[in-house]
C-alpha positions as CSV (number, residue, x, y, z in Angstrom):
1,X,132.0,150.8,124.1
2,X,134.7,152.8,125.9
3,X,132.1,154.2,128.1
4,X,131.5,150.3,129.1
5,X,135.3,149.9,129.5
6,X,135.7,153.7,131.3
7,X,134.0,151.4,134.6
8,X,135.1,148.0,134.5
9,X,138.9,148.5,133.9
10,X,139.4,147.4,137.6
11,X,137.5,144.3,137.0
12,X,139.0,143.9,133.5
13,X,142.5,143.7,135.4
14,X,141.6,141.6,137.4
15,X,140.4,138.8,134.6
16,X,143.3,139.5,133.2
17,X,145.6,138.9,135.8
18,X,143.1,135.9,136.9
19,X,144.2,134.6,133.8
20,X,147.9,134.9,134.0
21,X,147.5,133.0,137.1
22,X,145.2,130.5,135.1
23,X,147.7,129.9,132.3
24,X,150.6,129.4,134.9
25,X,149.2,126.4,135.9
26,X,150.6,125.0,132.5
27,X,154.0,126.1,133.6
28,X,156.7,124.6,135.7
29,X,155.8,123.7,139.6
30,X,158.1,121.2,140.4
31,X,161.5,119.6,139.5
32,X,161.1,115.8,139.0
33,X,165.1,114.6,138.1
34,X,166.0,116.9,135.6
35,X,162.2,117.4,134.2
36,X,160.3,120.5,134.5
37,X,156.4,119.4,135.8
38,X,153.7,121.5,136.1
39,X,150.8,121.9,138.0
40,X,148.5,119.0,136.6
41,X,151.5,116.7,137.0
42,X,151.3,116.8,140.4
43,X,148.1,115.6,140.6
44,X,148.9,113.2,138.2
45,X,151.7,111.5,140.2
46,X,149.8,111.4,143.4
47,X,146.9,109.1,141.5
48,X,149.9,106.9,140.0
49,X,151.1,106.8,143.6
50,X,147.0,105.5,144.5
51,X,146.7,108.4,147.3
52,X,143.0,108.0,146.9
53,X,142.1,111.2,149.0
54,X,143.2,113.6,146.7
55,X,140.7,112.7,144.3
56,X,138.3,115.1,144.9
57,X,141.1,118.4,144.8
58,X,142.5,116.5,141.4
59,X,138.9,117.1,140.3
60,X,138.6,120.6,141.4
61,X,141.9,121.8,140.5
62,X,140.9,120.6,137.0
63,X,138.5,122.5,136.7
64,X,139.6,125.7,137.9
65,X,140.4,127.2,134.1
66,X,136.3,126.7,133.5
67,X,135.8,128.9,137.0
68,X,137.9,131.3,134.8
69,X,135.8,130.8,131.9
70,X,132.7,131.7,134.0
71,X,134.2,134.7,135.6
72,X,135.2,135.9,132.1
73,X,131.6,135.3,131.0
74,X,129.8,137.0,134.0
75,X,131.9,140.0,133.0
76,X,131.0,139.8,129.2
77,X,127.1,139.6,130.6
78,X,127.7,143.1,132.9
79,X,127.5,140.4,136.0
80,X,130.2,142.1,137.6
81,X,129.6,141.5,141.1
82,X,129.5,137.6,140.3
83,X,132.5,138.0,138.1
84,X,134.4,139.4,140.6
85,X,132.9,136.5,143.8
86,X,134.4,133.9,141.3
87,X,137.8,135.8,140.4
88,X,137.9,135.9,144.2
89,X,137.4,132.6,144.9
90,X,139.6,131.2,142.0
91,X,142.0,133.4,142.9
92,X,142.4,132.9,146.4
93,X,143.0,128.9,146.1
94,X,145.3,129.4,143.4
95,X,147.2,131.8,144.9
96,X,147.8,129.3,148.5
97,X,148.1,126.4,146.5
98,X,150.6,128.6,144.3
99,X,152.4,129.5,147.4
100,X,152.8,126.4,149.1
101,X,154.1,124.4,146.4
102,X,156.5,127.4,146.1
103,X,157.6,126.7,149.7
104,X,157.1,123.2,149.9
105,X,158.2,121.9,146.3
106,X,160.7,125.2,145.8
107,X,160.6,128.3,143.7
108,X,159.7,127.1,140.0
109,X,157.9,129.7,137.3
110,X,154.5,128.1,137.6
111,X,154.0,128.4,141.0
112,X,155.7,131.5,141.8
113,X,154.0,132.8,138.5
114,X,150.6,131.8,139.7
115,X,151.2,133.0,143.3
116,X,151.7,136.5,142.2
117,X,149.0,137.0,139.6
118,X,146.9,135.4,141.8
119,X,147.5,137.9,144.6
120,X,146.9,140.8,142.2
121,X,143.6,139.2,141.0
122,X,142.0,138.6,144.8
123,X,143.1,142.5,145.6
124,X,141.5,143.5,142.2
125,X,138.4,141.5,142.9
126,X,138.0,142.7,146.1
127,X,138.4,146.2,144.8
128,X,135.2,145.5,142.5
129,X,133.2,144.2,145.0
130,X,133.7,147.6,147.4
């Protein structure tokens, strides 16, 4: 077992960093009045406001935590290589979208949270796949 961990700590980082920026979502994005709203929230409001286009990120975005699921998996299975392609790709998106609401929306935990982790985890998935 620490022979298996000896050559994956790299990718190992990078799940769990992938995950910090995961779990963030949950955390504060935006300030609506005097309410904390996270990430989901967001989405949430622009249904309620019936912007119709957004539908298919809403849909996406939901199911970004399951891309971390399947990145987490792929690693369990020794699929590094595809581990690391969907850290990278999860990563990546949650790491802009992180960022812009953090410029657009203003600095709350959540985003700024994810946009950091996130920005480890795509370096540390791209160190896997050299």
């Amino acid at each position: 077992m620490n022979s298996f961990l000896e050559g994956n700590r790299i990718p190992l980082a990078g799940l769990a960093t992938g995950g910090i920026a995961v779990a963030a979502m949950w955390l504060p994005w935006f300030r609506s009045g005097s309410a904390g709203r996270n990430s989901f929230a967001a989405f949430r409001a622009a249904q309620l406001l019936g912007i119709d286009w957004i539908t298919p990120l809403r849909v996406f975005w939901f199911l970004l935590p399951v891309f971390f699921l399947v990145a987490t998996a792929a690693w369990l299975f020794r699929a590094r290589r595809t581990s690391a392609v969907v850290l990278l790709f999860l990563s990546a998106f949650l790491g802009l979208a992180g960022g812009f609401a953090a410029l657009v929306l203003g600095l709350q935990s959540g985003s700024v949270t994810t946009t950091v982790a996130a920005v480890g985890a795509t370096v540390l998935a791209v160190l896997t796949l050299r």
